[in-house]
C-alpha positions in Angstrom: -20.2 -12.2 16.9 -22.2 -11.9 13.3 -20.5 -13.3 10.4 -20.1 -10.9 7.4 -22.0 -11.7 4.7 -18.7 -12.7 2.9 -17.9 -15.2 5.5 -21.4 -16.9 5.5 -21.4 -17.1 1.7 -18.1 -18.8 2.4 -19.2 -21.4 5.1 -22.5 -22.3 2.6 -20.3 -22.6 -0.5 -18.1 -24.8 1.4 -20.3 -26.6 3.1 -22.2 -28.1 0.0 -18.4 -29.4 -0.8 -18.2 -33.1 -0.2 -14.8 -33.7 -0.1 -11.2 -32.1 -0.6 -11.0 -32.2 -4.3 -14.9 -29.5 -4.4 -13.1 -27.8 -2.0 -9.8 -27.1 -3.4 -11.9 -26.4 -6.7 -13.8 -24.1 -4.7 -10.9 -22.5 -3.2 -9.5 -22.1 -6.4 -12.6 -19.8 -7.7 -12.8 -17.8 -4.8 -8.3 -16.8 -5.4 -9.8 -15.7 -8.8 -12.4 -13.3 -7.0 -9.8 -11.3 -5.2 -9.1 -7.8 -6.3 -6.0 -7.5 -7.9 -3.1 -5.1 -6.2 -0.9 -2.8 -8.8 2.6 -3.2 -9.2 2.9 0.0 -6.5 1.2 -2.5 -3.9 3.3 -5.3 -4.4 6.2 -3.7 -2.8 8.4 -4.9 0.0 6.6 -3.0 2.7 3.5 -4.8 1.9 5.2 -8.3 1.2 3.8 -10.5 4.4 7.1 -12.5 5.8 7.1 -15.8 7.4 5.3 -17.7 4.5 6.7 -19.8 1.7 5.0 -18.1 -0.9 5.0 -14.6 -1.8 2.0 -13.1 -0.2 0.9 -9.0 0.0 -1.3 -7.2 2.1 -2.8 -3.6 2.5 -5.4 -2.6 4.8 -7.3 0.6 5.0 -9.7 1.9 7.8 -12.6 3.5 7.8 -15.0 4.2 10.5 -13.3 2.0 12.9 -13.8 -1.0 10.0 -10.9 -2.6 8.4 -10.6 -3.6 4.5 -8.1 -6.0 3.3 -6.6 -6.4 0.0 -4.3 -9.6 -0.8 -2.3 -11.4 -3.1 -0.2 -14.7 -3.6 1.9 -16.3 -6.6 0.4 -19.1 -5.4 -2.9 -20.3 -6.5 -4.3 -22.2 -3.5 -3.1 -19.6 -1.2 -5.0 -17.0 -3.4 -7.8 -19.0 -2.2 -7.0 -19.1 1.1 -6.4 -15.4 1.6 -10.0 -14.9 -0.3 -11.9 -17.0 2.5 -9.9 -15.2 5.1 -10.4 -12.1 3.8 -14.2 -12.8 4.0 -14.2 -13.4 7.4 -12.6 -10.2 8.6 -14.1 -7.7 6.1 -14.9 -5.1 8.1 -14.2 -5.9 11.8 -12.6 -3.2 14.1 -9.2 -3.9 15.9 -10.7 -5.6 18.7 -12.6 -8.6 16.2 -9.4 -8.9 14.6 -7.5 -9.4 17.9 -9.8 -11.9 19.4 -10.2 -13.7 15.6 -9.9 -17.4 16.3 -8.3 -18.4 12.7 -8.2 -22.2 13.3 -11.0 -22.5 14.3 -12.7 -20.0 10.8 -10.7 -22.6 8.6 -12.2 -25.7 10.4 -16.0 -24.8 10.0 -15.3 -24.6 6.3 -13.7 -28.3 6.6 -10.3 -27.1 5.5 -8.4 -27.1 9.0 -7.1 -30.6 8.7 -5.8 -29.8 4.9 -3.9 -26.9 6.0 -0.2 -27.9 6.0 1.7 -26.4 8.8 3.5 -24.0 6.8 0.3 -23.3 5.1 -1.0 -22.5 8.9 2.0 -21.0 9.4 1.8 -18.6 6.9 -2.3 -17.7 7.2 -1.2 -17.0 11.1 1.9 -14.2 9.2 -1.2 -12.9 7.4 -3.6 -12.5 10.3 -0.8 -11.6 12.4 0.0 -8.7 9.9 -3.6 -7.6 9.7 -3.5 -7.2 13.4 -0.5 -5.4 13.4 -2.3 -2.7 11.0 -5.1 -2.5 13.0 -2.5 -1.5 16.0 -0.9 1.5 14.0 
């Protein structure tokens, strides 16, 4: 499968990091680059459950081709969602189903800093997406 263009600016951006500290920098900058959501989208319906944070999602399909939009109160997961979000821009159902989400977050050497509720909660997101995609 071809990486979006997102998710290989992601893995070169990351890549050039040499240790934690870039990379939660990094992570950082790319939570500032998502698009915000109004007040109408940060409703319950779109509120993700099962992580520690507040997290929202919407998704809209076009052409078979899935957009995300997210948001956290947290910063770091901000970032998280950004990178994730770059990976699955535009992938049908079927991409999204067979998405292996450890292993996205370990070739950009943040797998082992993911706490398990951290994991936990990217896996609700994911997990949401897919249930989108469903109808």
């Amino acid at each position: 499968m071809t990486l979006p263009l997102p998710a290989r600016e992601a893995l070169d951006a990351f890549a050039a990091c040499p240790g934690w500290e870039q990379r939660a920098r990094l992570l950082m900058q790319w939570g500032e680059r998502l698009q915000p959501l109004s007040d109408e989208e940060k409703q319950d319906a779109n509120r993700v459950a099962g992580c520690e944070s507040q997290v929202w999602l919407v998704g809209t399909c076009s052409e078979g081709r899935w957009r995300f939009r997210a948001t956290s109160d947290a910063r770091l997961i901000r970032g998280l969602l950004a990178v994730l979000l770059a990976r699955i821009d535009g992938l049908s159902a079927a991409e999204l189903a067979a998405l292996d989400l450890p292993d996205w977050f370990n070739q950009l050497g943040l797998g082992r800093q993911l706490s398990p509720s951290r994991s936990n909660g990217l896996n609700a997101v994911l997990q949401r997406m897919r249930e989108l995609a469903q109808g």
